[in-house]
Structure formats: C-alpha cells, structure tokens
C-alpha positions as CSV (number, residue, x, y, z in Angstrom):
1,X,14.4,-9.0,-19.8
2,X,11.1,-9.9,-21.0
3,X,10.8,-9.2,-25.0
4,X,7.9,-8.8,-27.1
5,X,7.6,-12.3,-28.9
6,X,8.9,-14.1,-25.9
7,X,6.2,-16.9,-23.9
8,X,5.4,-17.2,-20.9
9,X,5.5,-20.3,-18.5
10,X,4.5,-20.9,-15.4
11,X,5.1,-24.0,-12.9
12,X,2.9,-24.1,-10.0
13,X,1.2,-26.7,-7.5
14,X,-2.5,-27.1,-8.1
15,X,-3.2,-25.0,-4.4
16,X,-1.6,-21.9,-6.3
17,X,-2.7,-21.9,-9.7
18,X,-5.8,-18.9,-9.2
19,X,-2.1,-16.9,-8.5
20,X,-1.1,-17.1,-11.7
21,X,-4.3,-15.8,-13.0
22,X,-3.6,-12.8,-11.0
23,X,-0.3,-12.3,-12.4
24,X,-1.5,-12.8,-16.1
25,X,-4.3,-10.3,-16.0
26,X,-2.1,-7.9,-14.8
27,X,0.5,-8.4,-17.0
28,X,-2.6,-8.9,-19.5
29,X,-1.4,-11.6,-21.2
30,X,-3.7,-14.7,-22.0
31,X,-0.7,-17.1,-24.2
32,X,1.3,-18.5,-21.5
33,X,2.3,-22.2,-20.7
34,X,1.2,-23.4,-17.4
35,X,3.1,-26.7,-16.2
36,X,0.1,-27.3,-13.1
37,X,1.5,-30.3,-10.1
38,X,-1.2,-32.4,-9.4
39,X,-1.8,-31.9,-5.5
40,X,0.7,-34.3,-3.9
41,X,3.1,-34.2,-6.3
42,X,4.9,-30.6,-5.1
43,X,6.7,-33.4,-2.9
44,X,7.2,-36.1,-5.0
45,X,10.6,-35.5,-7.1
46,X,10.8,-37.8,-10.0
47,X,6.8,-36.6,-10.6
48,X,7.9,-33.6,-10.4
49,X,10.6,-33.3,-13.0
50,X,9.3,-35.9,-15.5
51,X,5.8,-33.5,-15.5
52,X,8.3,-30.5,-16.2
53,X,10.7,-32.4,-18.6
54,X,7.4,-32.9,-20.7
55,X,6.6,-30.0,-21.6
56,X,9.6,-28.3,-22.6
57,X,11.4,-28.2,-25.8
58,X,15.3,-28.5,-26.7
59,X,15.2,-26.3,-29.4
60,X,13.8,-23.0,-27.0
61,X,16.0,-20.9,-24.8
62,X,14.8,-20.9,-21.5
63,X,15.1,-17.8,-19.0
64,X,14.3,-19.1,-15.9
65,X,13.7,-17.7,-12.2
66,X,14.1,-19.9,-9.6
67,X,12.1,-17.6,-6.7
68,X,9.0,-18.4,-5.6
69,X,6.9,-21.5,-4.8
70,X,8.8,-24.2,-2.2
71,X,11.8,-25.0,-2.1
72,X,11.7,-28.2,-3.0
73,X,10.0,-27.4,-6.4
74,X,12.3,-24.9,-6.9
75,X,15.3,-27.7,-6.8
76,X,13.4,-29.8,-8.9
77,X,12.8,-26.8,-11.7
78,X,16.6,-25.9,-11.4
79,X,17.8,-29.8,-11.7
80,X,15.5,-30.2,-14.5
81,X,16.7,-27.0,-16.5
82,X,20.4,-27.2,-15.7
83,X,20.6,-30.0,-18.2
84,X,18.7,-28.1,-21.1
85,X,21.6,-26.9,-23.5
86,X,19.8,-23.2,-23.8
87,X,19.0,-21.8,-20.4
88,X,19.9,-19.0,-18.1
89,X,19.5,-19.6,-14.3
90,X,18.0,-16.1,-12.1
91,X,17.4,-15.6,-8.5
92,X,15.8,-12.8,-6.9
93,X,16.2,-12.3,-3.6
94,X,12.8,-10.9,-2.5
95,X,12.7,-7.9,-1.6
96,X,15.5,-6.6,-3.4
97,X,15.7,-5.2,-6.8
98,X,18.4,-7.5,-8.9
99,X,19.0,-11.0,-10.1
100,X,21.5,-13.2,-9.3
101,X,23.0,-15.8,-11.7
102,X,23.5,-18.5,-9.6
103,X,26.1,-21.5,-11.2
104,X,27.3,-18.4,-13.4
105,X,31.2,-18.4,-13.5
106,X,31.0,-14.5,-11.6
107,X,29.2,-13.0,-9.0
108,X,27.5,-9.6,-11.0
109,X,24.2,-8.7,-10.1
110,X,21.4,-7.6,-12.8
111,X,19.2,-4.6,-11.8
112,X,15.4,-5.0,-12.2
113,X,14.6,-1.3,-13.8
114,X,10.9,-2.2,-13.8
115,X,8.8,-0.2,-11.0
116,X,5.0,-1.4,-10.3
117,X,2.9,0.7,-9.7
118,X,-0.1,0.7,-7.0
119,X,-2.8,-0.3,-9.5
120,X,-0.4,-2.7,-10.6
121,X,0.4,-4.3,-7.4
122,X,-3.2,-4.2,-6.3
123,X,-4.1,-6.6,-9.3
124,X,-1.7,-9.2,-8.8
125,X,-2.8,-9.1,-5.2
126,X,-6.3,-9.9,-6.5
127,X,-7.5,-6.7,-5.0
128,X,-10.1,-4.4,-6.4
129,X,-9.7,-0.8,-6.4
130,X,-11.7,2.4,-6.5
131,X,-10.8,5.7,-8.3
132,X,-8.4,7.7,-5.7
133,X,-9.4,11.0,-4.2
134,X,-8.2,14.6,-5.5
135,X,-7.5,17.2,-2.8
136,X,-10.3,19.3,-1.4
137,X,-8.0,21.9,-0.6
138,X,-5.3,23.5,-2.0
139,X,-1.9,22.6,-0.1
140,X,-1.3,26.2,1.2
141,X,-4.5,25.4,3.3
142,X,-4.0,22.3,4.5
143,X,-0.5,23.4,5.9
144,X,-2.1,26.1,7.6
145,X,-4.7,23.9,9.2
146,X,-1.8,21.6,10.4
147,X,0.0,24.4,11.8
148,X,-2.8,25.4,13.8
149,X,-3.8,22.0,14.9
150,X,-0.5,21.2,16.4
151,X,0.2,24.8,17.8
152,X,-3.4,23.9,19.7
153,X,-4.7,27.0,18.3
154,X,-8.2,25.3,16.2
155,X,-11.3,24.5,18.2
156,X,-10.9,20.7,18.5
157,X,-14.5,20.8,20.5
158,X,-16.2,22.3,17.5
159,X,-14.1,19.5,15.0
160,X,-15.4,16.9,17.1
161,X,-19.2,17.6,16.8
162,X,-18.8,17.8,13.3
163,X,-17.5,14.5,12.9
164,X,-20.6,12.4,13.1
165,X,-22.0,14.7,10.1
166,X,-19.2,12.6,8.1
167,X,-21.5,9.5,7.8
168,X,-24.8,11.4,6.9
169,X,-26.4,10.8,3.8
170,X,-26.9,14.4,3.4
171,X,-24.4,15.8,0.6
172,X,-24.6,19.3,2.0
173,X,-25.3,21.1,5.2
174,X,-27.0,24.5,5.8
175,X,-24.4,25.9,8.4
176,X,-27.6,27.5,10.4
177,X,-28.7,24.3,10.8
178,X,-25.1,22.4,11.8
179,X,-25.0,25.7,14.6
180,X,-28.3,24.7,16.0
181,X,-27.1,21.1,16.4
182,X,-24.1,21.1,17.7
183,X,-25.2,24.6,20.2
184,X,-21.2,26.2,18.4
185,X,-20.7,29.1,16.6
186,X,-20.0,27.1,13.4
187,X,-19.6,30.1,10.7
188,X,-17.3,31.9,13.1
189,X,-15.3,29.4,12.9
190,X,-14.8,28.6,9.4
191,X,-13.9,32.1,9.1
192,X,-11.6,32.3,11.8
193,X,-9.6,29.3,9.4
194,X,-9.9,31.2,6.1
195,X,-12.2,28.1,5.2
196,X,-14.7,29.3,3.4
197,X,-14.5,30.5,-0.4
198,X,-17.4,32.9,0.4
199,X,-17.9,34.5,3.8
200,X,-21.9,34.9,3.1
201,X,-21.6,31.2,1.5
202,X,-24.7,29.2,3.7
203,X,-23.7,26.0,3.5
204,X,-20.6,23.8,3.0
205,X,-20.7,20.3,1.4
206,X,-20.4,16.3,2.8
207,X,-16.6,16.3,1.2
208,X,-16.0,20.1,2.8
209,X,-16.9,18.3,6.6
210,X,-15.0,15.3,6.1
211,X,-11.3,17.6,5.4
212,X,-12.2,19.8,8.4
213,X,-12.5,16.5,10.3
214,X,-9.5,14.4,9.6
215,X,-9.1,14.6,5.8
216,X,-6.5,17.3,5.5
217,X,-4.2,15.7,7.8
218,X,-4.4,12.5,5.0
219,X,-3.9,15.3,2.3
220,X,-0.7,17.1,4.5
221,X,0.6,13.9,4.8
222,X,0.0,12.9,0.4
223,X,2.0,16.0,-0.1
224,X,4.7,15.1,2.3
225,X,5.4,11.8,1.0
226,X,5.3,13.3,-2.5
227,X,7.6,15.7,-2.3
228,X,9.9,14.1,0.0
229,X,10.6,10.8,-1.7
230,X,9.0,11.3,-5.3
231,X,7.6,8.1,-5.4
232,X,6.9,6.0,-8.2
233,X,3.1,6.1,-8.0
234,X,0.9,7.6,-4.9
235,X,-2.6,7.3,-4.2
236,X,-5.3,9.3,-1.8
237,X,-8.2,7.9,-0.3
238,X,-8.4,4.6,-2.0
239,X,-11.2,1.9,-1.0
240,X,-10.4,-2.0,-1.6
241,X,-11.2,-5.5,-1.3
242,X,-10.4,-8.6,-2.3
243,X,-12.2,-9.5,-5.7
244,X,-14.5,-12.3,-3.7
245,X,-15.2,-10.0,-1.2
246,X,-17.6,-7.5,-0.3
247,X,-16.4,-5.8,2.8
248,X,-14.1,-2.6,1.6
249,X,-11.5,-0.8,3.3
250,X,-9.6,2.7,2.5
251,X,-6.3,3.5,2.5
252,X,-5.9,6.8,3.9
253,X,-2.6,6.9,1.4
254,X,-0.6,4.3,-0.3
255,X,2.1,4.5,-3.0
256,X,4.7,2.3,-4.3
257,X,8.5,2.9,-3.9
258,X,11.6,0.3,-5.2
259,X,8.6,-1.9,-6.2
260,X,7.2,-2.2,-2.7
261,X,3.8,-1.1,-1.3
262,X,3.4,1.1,1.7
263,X,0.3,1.8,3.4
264,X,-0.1,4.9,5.7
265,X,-3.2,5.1,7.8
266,X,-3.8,8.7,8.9
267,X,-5.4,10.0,12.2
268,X,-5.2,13.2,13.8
269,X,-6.5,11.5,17.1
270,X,-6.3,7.9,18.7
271,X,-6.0,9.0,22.1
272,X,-8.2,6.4,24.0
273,X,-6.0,2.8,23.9
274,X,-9.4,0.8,22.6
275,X,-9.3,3.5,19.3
276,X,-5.4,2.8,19.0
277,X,-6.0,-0.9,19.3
278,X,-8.7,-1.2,16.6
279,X,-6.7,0.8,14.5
280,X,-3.8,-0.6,14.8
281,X,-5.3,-4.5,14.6
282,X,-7.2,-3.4,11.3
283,X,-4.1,-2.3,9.5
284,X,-2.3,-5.6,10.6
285,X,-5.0,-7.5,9.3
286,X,-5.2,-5.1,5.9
287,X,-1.2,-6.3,5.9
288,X,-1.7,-10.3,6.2
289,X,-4.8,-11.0,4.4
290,X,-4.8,-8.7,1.6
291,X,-2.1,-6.6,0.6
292,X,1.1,-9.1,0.9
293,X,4.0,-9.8,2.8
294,X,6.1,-7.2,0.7
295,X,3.8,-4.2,2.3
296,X,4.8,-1.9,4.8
297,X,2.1,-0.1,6.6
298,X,2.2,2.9,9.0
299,X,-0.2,4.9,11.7
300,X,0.4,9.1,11.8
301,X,-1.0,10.5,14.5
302,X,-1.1,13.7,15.9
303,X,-1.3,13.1,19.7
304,X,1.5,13.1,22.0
305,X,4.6,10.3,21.9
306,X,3.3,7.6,24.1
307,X,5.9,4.8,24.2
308,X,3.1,1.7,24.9
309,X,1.2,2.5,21.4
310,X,4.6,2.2,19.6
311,X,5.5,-1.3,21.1
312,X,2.3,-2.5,20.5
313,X,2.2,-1.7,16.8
314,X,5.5,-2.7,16.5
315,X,4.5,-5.8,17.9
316,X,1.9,-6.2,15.2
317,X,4.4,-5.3,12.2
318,X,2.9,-1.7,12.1
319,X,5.5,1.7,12.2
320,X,3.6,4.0,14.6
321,X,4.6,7.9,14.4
322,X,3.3,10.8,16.7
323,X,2.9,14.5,16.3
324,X,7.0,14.5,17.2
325,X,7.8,13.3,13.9
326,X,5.6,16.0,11.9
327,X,7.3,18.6,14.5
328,X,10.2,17.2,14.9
329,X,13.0,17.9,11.6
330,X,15.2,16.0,13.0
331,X,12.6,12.6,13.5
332,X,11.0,13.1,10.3
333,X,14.0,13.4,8.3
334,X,14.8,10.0,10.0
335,X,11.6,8.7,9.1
336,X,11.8,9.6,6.0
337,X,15.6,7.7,5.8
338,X,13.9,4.6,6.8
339,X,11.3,4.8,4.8
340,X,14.0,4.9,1.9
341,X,15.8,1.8,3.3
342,X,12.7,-0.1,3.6
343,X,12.2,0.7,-0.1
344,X,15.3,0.0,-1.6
345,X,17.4,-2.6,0.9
C-alpha cells in the first residue's frame, strides 16, 4: 500500500511517542508527521480532534489505519477523517494478515503481502540483536546424536560432566586433561559417536563441548522447523536485550511466520521441577517484557511427558513439548498444524 513518495503520519499520546521512534528506524525513515497528544488529552475529545484537524490538509489523500492506540483515540481519528473529502478508512484486526474497510459499501478483505522478518521485528520491539549462530555440525550428525539420545544409547553421565566446561574461559580443551577431570573415558567416547574429525585429534574446542552438551538438540530442532514450515526468516542462537538494557538473553531458535514471532527454547533435560520452573518463568518473562504480545514461545524437551510441567507452562502462556512429540509422527505432525494456525489464524 505504502508507495515511494507517500508520508508518513503518526498520532500518538505523549506516554507512546519513543514507539514511534522504534517503528521509524526500522522502517528507516526520518520525514514523517507526528501529531503528539499532550498527556491528558488521549481523553479529552474536542482536544483531541481539533489537535488532529490542525495538522492535516484538504488537498492530500489520506490512508488511514484505525488499529492501535485506545480506543477512544481511535474514534476521535476516524470521526475526524470521515469528514475529509480524500480518505480511505483500514482496520487490521491484530493478528491477522488483511484490512478491513470499515464504512466501505462491501465487506472484501485486503491481504497484507508484507512478511517481517526477525531482525525486523526485533527493532520495532526496541530490541538489540547479536549475529545468529551457524551449525557446528553438519545435520546428518546431529540426527544421529538425537537418535541415540532418545533410543538411550549415549552416555548421559559423561554429557553431564562436560557441561560445566561450557562456561570456561578456555576456548579449547586437551581431551587428556577433560579425562583426568571428569575420571571418564572421554576419547572413547567421541569415537564411539563418530564425533571427532580426526581420531588422533587431542583436543576439541569451547563451541565443539557446548553441541555435545545441549547444542545439537537447538540445531535438530533449527532444521526441523526449517524444513517443515519454510519460514519466512529463522535464526539460531541469538542473544538480545532491550536497547537500555544490559542484561542479555538467547534464544535457543526464533523465526517469523505470517508476520508473527515464535520463540522456541530448547532443552534436552528439565527433569528436576525447580529447572522446569526457572525455565519456564524466564521465557514468560522474555514474552511480556520484551518481545510483545504477538510472540509465541515454546520449551522442547527431551524427557518423558509429565502432565504437571504442561499445565504449568500453559498456565504461563508457554507451549511445553516432550520427547513424545520428536518421537511421536503423529504429535509432531500436530504440532506442527498448530504451529501453522497460530501463524496464519
């Protein structure tokens, strides 16, 4: 809808108007007409539509879009412009993708074609963004890693002693040295996986430990989502925060699909309840305060169904999955269904 030439305007309260920064620098444009209520005056209606009424023009065409802001503004910016000569009326109803032409002498719907994607929707969120990941491995190994993890055939014991190595400053370990630690046969059993490049290789690296500990499940699960709903954008391993912020958080995977955002938080373990709880309360948290209403956000796990960690997500606005729905054809296709709804009802 939006042509080159066209302006922009924007009519906000005073309480909102760092938003419409946001929006601008994504779209990055700087000539735009702001039409800023004093605070107070988002409920005051002649105020309201005589601050409007001034600063628009009868000889312009006006496309207008009445969603957003309260409702009461949004009455005063629709009685204001229904009595400009040159205007077109849109709705759209949040979070579906078409306008309605409300006062329009039929009922068709326009389809928004437009699809954000995640770098987009992070900026006019505010929200700062690192460089994604790329896979450590290719996806041939990473399927053969989940097949053994869920067939319970890899050494969980030995995965769990190399987990605190994940947080070391060190960028590589001697693998003598990571066998003398953690008292396990550590080459054996990188050999026993196919892991290593090398057999006589004497070391593996930080990024190496962090995939053997919970990284190719986020990478199994990258490719899934890829290849099952060919989304508009998708992202591994990306670290935010809110611009005035300096705490960060990652995002084990997120992509965008029917211009909504969908955060998937990937764990191959949250066994113990106080792990599923912190888990569970960061990613409704991540939801609220930074990444908008329009997000969806999901937990994969691979530990057993347990019906009290899927209430209590649900609960908190989270979609909980266990190892039953990477298993499971029939539950994933139906995850993957819902997924599709979520996107595009």
């Amino acid at each position: 809808m939006y042509q080159e030439g066209d302006e922009l305007m924007f009519i906000s309260s005073e309480i909102f108007k760092e938003r419409i920064e946001w929006i601008t620098n994504t779209l990055q444009k700087n000539d735009f007409t702001l039409i800023l209520l004093d605070n107070g005056m988002e409920e005051k209606w002649n105020e309201m539509c005589a601050r409007i009424e001034e600063k628009i023009s009868p000889d312009k065409e006006y496309v207008v879009n009445l969603t957003g802001g309260t409702k009461y503004i949004s009455l005063a910016v629709q009685s204001v412009f229904e009595k400009h000569n040159k205007k077109k009326l849109y709705y759209l109803p949040s979070p579906k993708n078409h306008l309605l032409r409300p006062l329009w002498s039929d009922d068709t719907v326009i389809p928004v074609k437009y699809r954000v994607n995640v770098e987009e929707y992070m900026k006019a969120y505010n929200i700062k963004k690192s460089n994604p990941k790329s896979l450590t491995k290719k996806i041939t190994d990473t399927q053969y890693l989940f097949e053994r993890y869920t067939q319970d055939s890899l050494n969980k014991n030995i995965l769990e002693k190399l987990r605190p190595y994940r947080d070391k400053k060190n960028k590589t370990f001697l693998i003598s040295d990571l066998e003398k630690e953690t008292k396990e046969n550590i080459r054996d059993f990188l050999l026993d996986i196919n892991f290593l490049a090398d057999p006589d290789s004497s070391e593996i690296n930080k990024d190496e430990i962090q995939y053997l500990t919970g990284g190719w499940f986020e990478e199994y699960i990258y490719d899934l989502i890829e290849k099952r709903l060919n989304p508009e954008d998708i992202k591994l391993g990306v670290r935010i925060g809110e611009a005035k912020l300096q705490q960060n958080n990652e995002l084990d995977v997120v992509f965008t699909l029917g211009n909504k955002l969908f955060v998937i938080e990937c764990k191959t373990g949250v066994g113990k309840e106080s792990i599923f709880n912190q888990t569970v309360y960061k990613a409704a948290a991540l939801k609220e305060t930074l990444l908008g209403l329009p997000s969806s956000s999901y937990i994969f796990s691979l530990i057993p169904e347990n019906k009290k960690f899927t209430q209590r997500a649900k609960y908190m606005g989270i979609t909980y999955c266990d190892v039953t729905y990477f298993t499971n054809d029939n539950k994933l296709n139906s995850l993957i269904e819902d997924i599709k709804r979520n996107a595009y009802d």
